[in-house]
C-alpha beads as a LAMMPS data file, in Angstrom:
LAMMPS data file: protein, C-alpha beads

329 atoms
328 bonds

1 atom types
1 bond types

-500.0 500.0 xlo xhi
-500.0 500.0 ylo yhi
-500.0 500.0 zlo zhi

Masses

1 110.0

Atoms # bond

1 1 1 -14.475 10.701 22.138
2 1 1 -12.540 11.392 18.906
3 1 1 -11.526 8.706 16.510
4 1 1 -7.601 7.791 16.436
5 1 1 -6.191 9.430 12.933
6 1 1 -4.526 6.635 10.504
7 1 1 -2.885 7.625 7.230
8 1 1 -1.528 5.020 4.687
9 1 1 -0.724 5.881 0.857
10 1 1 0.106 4.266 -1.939
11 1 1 2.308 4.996 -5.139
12 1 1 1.002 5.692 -8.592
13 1 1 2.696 3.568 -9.973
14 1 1 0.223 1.952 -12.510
15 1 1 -2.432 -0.630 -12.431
16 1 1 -3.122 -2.850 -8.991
17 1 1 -2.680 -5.749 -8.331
18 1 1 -4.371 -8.377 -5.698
19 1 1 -1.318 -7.648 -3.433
20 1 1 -2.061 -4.231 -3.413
21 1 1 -5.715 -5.021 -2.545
22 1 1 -5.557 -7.404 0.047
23 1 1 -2.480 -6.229 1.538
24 1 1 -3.724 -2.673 1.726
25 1 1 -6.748 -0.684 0.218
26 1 1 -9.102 -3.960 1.337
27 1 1 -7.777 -3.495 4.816
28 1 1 -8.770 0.337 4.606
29 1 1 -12.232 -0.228 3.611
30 1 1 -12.901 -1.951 6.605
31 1 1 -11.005 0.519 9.243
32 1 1 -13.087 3.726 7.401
33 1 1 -16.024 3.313 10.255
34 1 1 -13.842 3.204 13.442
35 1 1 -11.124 5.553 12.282
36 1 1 -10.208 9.340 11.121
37 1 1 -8.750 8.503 7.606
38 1 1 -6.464 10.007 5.247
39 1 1 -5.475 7.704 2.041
40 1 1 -2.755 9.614 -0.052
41 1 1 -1.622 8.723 -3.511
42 1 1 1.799 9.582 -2.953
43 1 1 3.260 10.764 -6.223
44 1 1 6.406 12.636 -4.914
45 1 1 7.649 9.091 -4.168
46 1 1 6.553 8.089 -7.369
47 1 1 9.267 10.529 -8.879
48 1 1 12.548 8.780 -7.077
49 1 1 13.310 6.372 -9.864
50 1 1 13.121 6.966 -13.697
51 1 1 9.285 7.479 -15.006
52 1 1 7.673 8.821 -17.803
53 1 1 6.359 12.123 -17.461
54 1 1 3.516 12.015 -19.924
55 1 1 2.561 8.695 -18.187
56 1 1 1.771 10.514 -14.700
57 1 1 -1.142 11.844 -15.011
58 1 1 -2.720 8.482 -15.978
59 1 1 -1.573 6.820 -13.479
60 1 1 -2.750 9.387 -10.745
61 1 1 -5.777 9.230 -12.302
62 1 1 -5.759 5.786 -12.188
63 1 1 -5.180 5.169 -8.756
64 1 1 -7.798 7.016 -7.719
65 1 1 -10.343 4.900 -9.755
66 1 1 -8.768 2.291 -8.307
67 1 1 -9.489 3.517 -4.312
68 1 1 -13.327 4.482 -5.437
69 1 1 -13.201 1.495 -7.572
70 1 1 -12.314 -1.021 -3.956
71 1 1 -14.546 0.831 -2.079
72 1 1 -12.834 3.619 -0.083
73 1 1 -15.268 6.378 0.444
74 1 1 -14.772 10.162 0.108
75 1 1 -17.621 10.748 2.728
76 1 1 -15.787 9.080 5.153
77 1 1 -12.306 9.399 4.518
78 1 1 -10.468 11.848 3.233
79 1 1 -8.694 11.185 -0.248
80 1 1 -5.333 13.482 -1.347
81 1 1 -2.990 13.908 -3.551
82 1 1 0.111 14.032 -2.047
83 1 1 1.712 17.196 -4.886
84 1 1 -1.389 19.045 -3.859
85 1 1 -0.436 19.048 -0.352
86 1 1 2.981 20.394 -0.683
87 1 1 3.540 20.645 3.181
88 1 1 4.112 17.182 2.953
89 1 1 7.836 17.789 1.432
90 1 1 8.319 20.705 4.199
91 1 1 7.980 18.746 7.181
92 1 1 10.092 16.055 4.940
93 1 1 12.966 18.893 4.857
94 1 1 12.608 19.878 8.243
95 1 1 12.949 15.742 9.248
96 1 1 15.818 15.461 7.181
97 1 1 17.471 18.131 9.539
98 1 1 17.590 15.307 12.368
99 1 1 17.497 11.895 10.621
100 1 1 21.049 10.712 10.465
101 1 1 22.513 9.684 6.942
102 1 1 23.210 6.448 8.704
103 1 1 19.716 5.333 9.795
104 1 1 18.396 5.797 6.224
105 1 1 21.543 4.013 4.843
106 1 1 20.490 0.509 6.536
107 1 1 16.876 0.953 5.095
108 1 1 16.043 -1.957 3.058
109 1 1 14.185 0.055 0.629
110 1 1 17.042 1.951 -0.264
111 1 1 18.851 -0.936 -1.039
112 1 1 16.813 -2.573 -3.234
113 1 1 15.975 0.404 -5.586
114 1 1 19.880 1.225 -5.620
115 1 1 20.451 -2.261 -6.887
116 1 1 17.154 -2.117 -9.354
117 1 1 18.080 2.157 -10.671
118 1 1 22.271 1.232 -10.755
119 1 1 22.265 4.208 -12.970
120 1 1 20.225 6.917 -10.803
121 1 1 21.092 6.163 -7.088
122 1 1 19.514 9.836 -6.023
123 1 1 19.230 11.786 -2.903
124 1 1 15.229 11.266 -2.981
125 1 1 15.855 7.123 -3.146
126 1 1 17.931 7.827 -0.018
127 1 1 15.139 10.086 1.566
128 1 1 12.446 8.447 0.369
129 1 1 11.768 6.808 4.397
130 1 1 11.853 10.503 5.426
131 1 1 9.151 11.979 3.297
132 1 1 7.244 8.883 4.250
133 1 1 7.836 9.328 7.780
134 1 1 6.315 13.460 6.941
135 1 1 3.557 11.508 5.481
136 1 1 2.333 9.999 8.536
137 1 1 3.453 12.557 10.891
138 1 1 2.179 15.453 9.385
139 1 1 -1.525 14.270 9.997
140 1 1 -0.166 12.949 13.945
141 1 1 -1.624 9.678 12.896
142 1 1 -2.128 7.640 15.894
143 1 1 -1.683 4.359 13.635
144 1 1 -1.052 3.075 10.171
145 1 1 -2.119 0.084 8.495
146 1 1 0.953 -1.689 6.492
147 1 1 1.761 -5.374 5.803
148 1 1 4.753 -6.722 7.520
149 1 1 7.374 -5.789 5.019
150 1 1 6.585 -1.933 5.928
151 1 1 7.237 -2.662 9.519
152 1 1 11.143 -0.808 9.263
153 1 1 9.691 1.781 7.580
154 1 1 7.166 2.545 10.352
155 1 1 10.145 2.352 13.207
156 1 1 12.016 4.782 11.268
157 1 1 9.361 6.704 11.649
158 1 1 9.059 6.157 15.454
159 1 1 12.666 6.813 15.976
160 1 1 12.275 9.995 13.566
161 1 1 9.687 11.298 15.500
162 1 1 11.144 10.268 18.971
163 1 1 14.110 12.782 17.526
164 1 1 12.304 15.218 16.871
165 1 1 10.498 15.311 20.120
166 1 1 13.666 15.087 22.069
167 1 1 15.243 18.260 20.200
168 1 1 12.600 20.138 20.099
169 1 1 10.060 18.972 22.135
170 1 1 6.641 17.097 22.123
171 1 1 4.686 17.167 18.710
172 1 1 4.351 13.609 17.375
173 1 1 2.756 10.764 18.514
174 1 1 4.535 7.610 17.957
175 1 1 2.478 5.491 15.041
176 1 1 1.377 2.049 15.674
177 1 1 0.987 -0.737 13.684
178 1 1 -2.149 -1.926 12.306
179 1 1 -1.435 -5.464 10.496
180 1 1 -3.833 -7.374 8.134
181 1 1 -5.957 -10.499 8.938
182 1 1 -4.114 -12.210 5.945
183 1 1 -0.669 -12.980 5.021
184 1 1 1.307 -11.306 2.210
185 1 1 0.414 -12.660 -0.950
186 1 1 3.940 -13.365 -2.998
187 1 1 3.711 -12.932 -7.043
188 1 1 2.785 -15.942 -8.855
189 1 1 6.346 -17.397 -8.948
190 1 1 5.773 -18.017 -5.259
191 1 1 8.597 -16.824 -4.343
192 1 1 9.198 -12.749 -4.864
193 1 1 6.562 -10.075 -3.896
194 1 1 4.131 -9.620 -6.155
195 1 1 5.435 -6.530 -8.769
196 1 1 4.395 -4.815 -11.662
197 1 1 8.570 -4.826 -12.523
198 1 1 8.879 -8.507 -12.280
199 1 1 5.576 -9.760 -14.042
200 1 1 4.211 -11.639 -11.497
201 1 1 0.888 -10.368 -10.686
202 1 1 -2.699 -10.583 -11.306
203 1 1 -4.001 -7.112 -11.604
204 1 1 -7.793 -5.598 -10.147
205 1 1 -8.686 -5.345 -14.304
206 1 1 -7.497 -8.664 -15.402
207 1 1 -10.379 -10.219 -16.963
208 1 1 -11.605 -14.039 -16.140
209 1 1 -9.410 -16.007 -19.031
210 1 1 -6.088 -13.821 -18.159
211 1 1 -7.007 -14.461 -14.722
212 1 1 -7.405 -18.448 -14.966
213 1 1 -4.659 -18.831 -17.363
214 1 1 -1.884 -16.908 -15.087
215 1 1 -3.142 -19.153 -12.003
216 1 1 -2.989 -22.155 -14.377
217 1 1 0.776 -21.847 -14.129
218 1 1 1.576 -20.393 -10.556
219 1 1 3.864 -21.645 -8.343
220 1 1 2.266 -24.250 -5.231
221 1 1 4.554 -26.580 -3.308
222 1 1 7.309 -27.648 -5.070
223 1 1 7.509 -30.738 -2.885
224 1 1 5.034 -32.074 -4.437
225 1 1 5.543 -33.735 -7.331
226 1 1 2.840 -35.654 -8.580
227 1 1 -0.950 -35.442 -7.865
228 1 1 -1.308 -38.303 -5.492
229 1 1 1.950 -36.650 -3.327
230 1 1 0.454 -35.224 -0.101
231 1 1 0.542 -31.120 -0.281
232 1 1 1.844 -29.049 2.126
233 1 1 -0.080 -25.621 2.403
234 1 1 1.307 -23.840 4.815
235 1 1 4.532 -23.295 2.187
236 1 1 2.070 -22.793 -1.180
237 1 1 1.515 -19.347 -1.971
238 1 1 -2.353 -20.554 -3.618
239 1 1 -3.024 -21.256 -0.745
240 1 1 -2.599 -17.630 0.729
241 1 1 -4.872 -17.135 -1.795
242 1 1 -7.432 -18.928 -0.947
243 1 1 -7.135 -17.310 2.853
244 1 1 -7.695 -13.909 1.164
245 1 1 -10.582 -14.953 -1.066
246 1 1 -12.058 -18.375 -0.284
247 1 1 -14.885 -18.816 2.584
248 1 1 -14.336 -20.297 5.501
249 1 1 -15.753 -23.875 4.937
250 1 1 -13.848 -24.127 1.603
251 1 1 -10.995 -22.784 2.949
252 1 1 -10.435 -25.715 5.583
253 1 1 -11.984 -28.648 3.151
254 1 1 -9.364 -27.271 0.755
255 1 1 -6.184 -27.690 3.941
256 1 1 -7.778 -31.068 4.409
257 1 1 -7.629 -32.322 1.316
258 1 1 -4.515 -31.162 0.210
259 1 1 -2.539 -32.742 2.760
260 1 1 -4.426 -35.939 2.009
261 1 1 -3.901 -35.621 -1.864
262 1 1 -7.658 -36.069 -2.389
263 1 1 -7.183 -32.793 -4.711
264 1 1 -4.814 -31.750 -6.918
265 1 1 -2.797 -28.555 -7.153
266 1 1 -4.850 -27.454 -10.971
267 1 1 -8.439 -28.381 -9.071
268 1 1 -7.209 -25.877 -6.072
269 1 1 -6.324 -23.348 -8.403
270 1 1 -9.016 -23.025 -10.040
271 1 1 -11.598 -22.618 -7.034
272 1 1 -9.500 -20.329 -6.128
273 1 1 -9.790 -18.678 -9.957
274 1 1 -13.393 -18.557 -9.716
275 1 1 -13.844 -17.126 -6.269
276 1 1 -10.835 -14.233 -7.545
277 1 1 -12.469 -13.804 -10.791
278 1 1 -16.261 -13.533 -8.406
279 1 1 -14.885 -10.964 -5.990
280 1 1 -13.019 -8.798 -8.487
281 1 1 -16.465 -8.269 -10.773
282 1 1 -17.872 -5.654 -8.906
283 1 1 -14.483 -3.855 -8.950
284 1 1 -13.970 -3.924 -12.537
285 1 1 -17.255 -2.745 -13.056
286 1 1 -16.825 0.028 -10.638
287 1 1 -13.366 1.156 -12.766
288 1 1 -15.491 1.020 -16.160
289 1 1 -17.769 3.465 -14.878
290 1 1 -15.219 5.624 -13.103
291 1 1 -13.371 5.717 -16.229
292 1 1 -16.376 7.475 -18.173
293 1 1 -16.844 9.828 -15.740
294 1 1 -12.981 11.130 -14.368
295 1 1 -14.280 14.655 -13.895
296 1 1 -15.919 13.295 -10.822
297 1 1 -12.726 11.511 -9.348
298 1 1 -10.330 14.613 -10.273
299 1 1 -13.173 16.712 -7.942
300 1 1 -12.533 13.828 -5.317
301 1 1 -8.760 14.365 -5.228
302 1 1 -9.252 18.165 -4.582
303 1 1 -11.372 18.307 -2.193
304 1 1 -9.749 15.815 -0.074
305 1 1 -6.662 17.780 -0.926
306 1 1 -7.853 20.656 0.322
307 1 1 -9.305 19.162 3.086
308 1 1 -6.025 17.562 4.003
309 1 1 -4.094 21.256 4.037
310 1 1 -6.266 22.083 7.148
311 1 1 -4.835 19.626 9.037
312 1 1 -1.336 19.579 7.650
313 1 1 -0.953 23.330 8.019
314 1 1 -1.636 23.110 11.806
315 1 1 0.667 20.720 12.507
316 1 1 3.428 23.152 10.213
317 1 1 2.911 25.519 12.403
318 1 1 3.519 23.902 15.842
319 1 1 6.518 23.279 14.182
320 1 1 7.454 26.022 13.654
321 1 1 7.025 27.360 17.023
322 1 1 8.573 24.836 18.365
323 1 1 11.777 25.300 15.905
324 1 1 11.812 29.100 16.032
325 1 1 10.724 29.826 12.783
326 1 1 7.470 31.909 13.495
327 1 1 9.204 35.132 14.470
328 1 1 7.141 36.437 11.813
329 1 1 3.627 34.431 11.346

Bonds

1 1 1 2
2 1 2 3
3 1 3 4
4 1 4 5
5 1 5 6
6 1 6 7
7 1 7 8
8 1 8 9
9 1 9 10
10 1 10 11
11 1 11 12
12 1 12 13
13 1 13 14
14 1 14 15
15 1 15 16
16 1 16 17
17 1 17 18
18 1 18 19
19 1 19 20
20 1 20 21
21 1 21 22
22 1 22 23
23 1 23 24
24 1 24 25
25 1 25 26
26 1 26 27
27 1 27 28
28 1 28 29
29 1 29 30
30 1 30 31
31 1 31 32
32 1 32 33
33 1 33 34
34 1 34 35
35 1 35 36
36 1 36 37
37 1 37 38
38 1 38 39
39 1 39 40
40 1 40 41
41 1 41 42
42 1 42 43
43 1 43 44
44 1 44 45
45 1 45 46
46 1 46 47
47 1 47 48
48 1 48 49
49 1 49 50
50 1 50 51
51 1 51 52
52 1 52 53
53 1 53 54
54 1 54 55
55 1 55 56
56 1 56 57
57 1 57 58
58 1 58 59
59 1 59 60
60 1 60 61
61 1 61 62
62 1 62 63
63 1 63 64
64 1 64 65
65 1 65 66
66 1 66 67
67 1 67 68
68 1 68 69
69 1 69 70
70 1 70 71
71 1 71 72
72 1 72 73
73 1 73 74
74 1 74 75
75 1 75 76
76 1 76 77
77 1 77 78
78 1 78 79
79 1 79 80
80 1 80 81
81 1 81 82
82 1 82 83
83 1 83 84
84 1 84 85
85 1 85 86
86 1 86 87
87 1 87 88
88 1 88 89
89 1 89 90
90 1 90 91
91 1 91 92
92 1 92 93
93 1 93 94
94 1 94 95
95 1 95 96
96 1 96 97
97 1 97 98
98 1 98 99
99 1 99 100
100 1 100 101
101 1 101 102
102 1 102 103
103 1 103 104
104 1 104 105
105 1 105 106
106 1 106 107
107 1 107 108
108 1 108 109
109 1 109 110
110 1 110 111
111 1 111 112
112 1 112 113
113 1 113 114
114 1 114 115
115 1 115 116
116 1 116 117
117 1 117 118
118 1 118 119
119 1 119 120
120 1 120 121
121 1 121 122
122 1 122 123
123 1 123 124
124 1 124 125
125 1 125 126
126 1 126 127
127 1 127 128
128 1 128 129
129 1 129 130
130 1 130 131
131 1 131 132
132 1 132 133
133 1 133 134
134 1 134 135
135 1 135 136
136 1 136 137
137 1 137 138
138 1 138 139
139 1 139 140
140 1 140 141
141 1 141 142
142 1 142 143
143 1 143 144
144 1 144 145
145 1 145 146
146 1 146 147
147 1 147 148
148 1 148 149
149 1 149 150
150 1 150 151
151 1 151 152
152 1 152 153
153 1 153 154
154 1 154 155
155 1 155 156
156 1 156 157
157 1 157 158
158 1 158 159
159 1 159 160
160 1 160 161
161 1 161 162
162 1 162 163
163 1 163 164
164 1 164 165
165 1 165 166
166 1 166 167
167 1 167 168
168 1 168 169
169 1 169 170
170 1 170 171
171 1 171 172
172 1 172 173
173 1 173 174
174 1 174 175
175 1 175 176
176 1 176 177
177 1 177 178
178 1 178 179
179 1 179 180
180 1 180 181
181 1 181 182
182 1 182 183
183 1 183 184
184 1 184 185
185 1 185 186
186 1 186 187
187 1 187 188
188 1 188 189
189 1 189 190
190 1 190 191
191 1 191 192
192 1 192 193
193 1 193 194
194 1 194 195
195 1 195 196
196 1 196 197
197 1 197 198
198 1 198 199
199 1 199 200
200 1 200 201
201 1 201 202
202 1 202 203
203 1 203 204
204 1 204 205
205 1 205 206
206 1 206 207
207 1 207 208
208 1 208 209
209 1 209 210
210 1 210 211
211 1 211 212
212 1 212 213
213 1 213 214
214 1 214 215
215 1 215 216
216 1 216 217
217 1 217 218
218 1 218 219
219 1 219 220
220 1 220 221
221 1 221 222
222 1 222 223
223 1 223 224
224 1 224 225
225 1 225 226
226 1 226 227
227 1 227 228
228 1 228 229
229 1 229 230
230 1 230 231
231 1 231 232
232 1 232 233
233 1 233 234
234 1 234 235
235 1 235 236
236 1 236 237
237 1 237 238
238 1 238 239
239 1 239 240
240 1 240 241
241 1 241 242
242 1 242 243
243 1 243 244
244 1 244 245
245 1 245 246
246 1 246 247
247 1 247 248
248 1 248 249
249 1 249 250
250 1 250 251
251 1 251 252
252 1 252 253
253 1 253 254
254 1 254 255
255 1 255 256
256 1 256 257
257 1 257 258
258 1 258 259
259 1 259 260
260 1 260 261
261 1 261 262
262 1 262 263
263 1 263 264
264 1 264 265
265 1 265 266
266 1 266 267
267 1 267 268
268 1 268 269
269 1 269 270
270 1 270 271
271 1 271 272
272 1 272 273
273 1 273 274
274 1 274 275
275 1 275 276
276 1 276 277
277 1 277 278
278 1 278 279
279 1 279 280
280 1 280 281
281 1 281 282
282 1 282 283
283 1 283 284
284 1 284 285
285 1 285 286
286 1 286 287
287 1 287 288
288 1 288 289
289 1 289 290
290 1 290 291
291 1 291 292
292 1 292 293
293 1 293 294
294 1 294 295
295 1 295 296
296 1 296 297
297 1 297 298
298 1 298 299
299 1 299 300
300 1 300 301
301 1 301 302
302 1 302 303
303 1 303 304
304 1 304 305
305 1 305 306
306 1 306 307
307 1 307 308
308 1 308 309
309 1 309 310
310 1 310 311
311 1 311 312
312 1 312 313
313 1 313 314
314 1 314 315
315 1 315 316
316 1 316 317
317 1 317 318
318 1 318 319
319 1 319 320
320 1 320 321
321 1 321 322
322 1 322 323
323 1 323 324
324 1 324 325
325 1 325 326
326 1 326 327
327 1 327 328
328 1 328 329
């Protein structure tokens, strides 16, 4: 029986952070066994709000070290560039053709990057869901991972895709959702998502004394006052941490003794420091040695680019049978 297809990408958008990781390329590391996967590095939405040209290549480059770097395997998966598979922005045209202005309008995605870009509110910010939507679509992935704050953007899709069907007839499958084993980690003001824009994160590369000293001053309960106060941590975003990187046993001494006050917020940040700093090693070393040898990961990205336009271009032309537009193919 053949595996179900997933696809999930991610923006080059610069270093990673443990948000990314845990919310995402961790997740796909683990699904590369039971699935057929394709991870893009989707620099076309990369290109929707102001960026520095010279920067780009960098940060494709980059991102890439950073999927090797976490663990996501080439000889399992396939690994694209998203500009190297330039039927990605086709079927993103063709999907504009049925997606009503008014669907994309209540996106919340649009609405925060019109309020963060007042100056360059563009007709790819608007789009942006529908080239995502392509993304998926264009490989008929049965499923994509996300984290719960891409859950809109994956019903667009579903509702693009049911459109499509219904005018033209049956080509995509409808995507399900696969969801993490571990909460969204918020930045370290405990209270926004964790973003390169707002300075909140710890990044994959941060070394052990950035590491401790940013935890040293992150947000926990603000209830709690003084060390003997009882903690609450179901509301402390350390806490989430600690889910995502702390064993089991720790992990519930840790809820125990925080709600009895027998530790204090700076001893639980600090476990939780040296477990982070302990499971980010071998990822650090993994980008130092990727970053001596970025021949190898540029080879990476083309072949599973070119690997990806085998699938893509079947689905294109269904498509286009489907729309008419093969009167001469």
């Amino acid at each position: 029986m053949a595996k179900q297809r997933i696809f999930s990408g991610t923006q080059p958008s610069g270093r990673l952070h443990i948000g990314n990781y845990v919310g995402a390329i961790r997740n796909w590391v683990g699904l590369e066994d039971d699935y057929d996967c394709v991870w893009g590095i989707v620099d076309y939405h990369a290109i929707s709000v102001a960026y520095d040209p010279h920067e780009m290549p960098k940060r494709i480059l980059e991102c890439a070290i950073n999927y090797l770097a976490c663990g996501l395997d080439p000889n399992k998966a396939i690994i694209m560039l998203q500009s190297l598979v330039p039927e990605h922005v086709e079927l993103g045209w063709i999907l504009d053709s049925v997606t009503p202005v008014s669907w994309l309008l209540r996106v919340p995605s649009f609405k925060e990057k019109r309020l963060q870009n007042p100056k360059n509110v563009n007709m790819a910010m608007l789009s942006y869901p529908v080239l995502m939507a392509s993304d998926i679509l264009i490989y008929k992935a049965d499923a994509v991972p996300v984290g719960e704050d891409q859950l809109p953007h994956l019903e667009l899709t579903r509702e693009i895709a049911r459109r499509f069907n219904g005018i033209y007839g049956d080509v995509f499958p409808e995507p399900k959702e696969i969801l993490g084993p571990v909460p969204e980690i918020l930045g370290l003001d405990g209270t926004r998502k964790m973003s390169k824009s707002l300075d909140n994160c710890v990044y994959l590369d941060d070394e052990p004394g950035v590491i401790e000293k940013k935890l040293s001053t992150a947000t926990t309960d603000t209830n709690r006052k003084r060390r003997t106060d009882p903690g609450n941590p179901d509301v402390c975003n350390i806490f989430t941490m600690h889910k995502a990187f702390s064993k089991k046993e720790e992990l519930e001494r840790i809820n125990k003794e925080c709600r009895t006050a027998e530790i204090g917020c700076l001893d639980c940040k600090a476990i939780v420091a040296k477990n982070l700093i302990e499971a980010l090693k071998p990822i650090r070393e993994k980008q130092r040695e990727l970053w001596g040898n970025t021949e190898k990961v540029k080879k990476v990205l083309l072949l599973g680019s070119d690997r990806a336009r085998v699938i893509v271009r079947q689905t294109l032309a269904e498509v286009h049978k489907k729309m008419g537009l093969d009167s001469l193919r």
